[in-house]
C-alpha positions in Angstrom: 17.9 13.7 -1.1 15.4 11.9 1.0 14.2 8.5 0.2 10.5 7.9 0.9 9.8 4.6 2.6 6.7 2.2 0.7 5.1 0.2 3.1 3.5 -2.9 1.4 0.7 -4.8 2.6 0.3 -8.8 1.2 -3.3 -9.5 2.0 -5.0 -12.8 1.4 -8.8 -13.0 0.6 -11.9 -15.5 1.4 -11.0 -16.9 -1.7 -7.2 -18.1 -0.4 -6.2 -15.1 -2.9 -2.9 -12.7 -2.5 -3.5 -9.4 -3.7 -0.6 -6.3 -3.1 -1.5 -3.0 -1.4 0.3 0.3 -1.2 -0.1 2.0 2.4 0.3 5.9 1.8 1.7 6.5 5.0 1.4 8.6 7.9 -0.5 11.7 7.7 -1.8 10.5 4.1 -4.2 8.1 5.4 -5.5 6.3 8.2 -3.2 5.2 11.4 -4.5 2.0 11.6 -1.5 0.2 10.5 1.3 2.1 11.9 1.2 -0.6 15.3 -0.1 -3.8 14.0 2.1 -6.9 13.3 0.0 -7.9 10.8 -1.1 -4.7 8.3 -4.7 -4.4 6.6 -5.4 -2.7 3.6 -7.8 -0.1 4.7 -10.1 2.2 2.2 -6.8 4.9 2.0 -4.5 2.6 0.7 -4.1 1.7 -2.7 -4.4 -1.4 -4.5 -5.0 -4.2 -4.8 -2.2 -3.4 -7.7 -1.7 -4.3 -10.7 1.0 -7.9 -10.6 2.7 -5.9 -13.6 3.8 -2.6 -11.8 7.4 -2.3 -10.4 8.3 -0.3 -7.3 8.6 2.8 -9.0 5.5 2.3 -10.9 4.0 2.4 -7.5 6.2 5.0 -5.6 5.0 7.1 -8.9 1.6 6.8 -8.5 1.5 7.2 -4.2 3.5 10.6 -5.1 1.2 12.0 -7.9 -1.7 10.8 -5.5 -4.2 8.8 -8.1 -5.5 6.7 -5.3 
């Protein structure tokens, strides 16, 4: 079995606010973050997420693809 590896991207806002992003990895989205130190949420990754959702909430929804 293979384990799939969730990249998670803490970005804060103008408004000094933390919200949570999913990246969907390479070849699901853009390469933008796959060399950067610090990671931006881009307009393929999902989120922000919900505070509520656990990892495999998330994993879930990056596999059935509802972003």
């Amino acid at each position: 079995m293979t384990e799939s590896k969730l990249d998670l991207i803490l970005h804060k806002t103008e408004y000094n606010k933390f919200q949570m992003f999913a990246c969907r990895g390479e070849g699901k989205g853009c390469k933008r973050n796959r060399f950067l130190k610090r990671k931006k949420p881009c307009r393929d990754c999902v989120g922000p997420l919900d505070e509520k959702l656990t990892i495999g909430e998330v994993q879930r929804i990056l596999k059935r693809g509802d972003a």
